[in-house]
C-alpha positions, 0 to 999 in steps of 0.5 A: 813594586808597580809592575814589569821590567823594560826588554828589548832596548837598544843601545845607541850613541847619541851626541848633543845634537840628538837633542834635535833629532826628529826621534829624540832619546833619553836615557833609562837604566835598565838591567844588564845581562851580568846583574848590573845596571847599564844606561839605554837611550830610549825613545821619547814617546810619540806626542811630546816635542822637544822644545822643553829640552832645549829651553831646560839647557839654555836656562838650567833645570838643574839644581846649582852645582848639579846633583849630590847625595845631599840634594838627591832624593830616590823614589822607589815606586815612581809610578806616573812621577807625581811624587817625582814631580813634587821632589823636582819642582822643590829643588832636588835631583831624582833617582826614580825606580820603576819596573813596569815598563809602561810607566817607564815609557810615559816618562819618557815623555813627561819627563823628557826634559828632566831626563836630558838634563839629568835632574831626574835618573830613571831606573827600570827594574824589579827590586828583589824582596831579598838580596839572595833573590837577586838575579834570579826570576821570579814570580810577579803579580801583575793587578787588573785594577790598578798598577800600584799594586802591583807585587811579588807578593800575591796577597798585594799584587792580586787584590780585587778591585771592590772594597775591601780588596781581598785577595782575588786570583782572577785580578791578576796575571803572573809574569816571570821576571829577573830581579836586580838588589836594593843594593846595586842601585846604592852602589850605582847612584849613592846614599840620597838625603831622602829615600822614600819606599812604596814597593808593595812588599819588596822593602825588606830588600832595601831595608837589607840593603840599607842595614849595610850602609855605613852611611844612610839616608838623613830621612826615610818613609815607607808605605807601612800597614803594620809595625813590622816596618816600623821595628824594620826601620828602628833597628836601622838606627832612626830615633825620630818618627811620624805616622802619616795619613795617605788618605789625606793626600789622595785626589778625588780621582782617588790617586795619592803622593807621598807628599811633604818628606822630613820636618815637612810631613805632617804626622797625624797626632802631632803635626810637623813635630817628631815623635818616638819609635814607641808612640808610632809604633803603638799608633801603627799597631792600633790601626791595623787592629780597630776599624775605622772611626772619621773622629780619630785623629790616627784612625784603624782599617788598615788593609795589611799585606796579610791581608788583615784589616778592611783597607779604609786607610792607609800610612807613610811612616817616616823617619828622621835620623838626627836632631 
């Protein structure tokens, strides 16, 4: 979970010319007052003109024939759209989920042409780490250091900022925020080809949501720092698994993507190839329990949510749903 819902909006009704307004607007969807969610237009952040917009509708941003459930992808965890980015320039539609509000603003800018064409949807909500949690407040850690660790989970949301990135009261401020399901952004925008999940904690909502679908994503990751995820995503019916290293994906500035989802991501033992819930369960539980050792291939010092571990590394569990 990256940080704190949108407030204050204003609903306003825009045509095709606002493309050319001195203000322009793009659409956010936020939550309403009876628990659903409802489309904003927003303004685009200062700073960014809208030449993008009109040169994206005259010669097509979109995918051809629009967007579907077969060439969208859902980025729970936008965060600065990085991951978004790369799912765009690859042909996808995007339906991205963020609560800070912040980060939701400086999309508005960057992304303002994928916005107004539609190729990227972007939702500004807190997702509740359980349905029964929905609709209700809740505490929500706000991180000094960073805001992806942002987290209705204390152990996430208030790490300090020195390695190993204990748990630290002071690096963290505590908001009460109102929550919105996993599950209404499904029965909003569909089933996606690929959901990938970096909440800091609040999966188990979407897995709940996830476990009463009749029809579920061909491909899943999540940020994973031990087996329960892996179990979690197992019981969901995927047979197919690779275990991959985030560390290999972060920049020199230290900030990392997903990177390559599907037959594309590279598991750190066996490549492009798939292999089985046992062998990157057996991996994900060795790392999270050895420290780490650079001539591993699947090297431990894993910070778990509980805190365990010395927080060297860290893993995208992906998933894969058919032969």
């Amino acid at each position: 979970m990256r940080g704190l819902p949108l407030r204050g909006m204003v609903a306003m009704s825009v045509c095709s010319s606002a493309v050319l307004a001195s203000t322009p607007m793009v659409p956010v969807y936020v939550r309403s007052g009876n628990g659903t969610l409802e489309v904003h237009q927003t303004s685009v952040r200062p700073g960014t003109g809208y030449a993008g917009v009109v040169t994206a509708l005259e010669h097509g941003a979109m995918p051809h024939g629009g967007c579907s459930s077969a060439n969208t992808v859902f980025d729970f965890g936008f965060f600065d759209g990085a991951d978004s980015r790369y799912y765009m320039t690859s042909g996808f539609c995007v339906v991205g989920v963020e609560a800070d509000a912040t980060l939701v603003a400086d999309a508005t800018s960057t992304f303002q042409t994928e916005l107004t064409t539609g190729q990227l949807r972007l939702v500004n909500v807190a997702i509740a780490l359980r349905d029964e949690d929905a609709d209700t407040e809740q505490t929500f850690f706000e991180n000094h250091c960073t805001k992806e660790w942002n987290s209705f989970l204390p152990t996430v949301g208030c790490r300090s900022c020195a390695a190993p990135h204990h748990m630290d009261e002071a690096s963290c401020t505590r908001h009460q925020v109102t929550t919105v399901s996993c599950a209404s952004i499904f029965a909003q925008f569909g089933v996606p080809v690929y959901l990938k999940l970096d909440v800091e904690g609040a999966e188990t909502g979407c897995f709940e949501a996830l476990s009463k679908l009749a029809v579920r994503p061909s491909y899943l990751s999540v940020e994973a720092t031990g087996a329960e995820y892996v179990d979690a995503i197992s019981r969901l019916g995927y047979p197919f698994f690779k275990l991959v290293r985030q560390d290999r994906l972060a920049s020199l500035d230290g900030k990392s993507t997903s990177g390559p989802f599907g037959d594309a991501a590279e598991d750190c033992r066996s490549g492009p190839a798939w292999r089985s819930f046992a062998a990157v369960r057996r991996d994900m539980i060795r790392a999270s329990r050895v420290a780490f050792d650079s001539s591993d291939p699947c090297p431990g010092g894993v910070l778990g949510i509980d805190q365990s571990g010395n927080g060297a590394m860290w893993y995208d569990v992906h998933a894969k749903a058919f032969a």
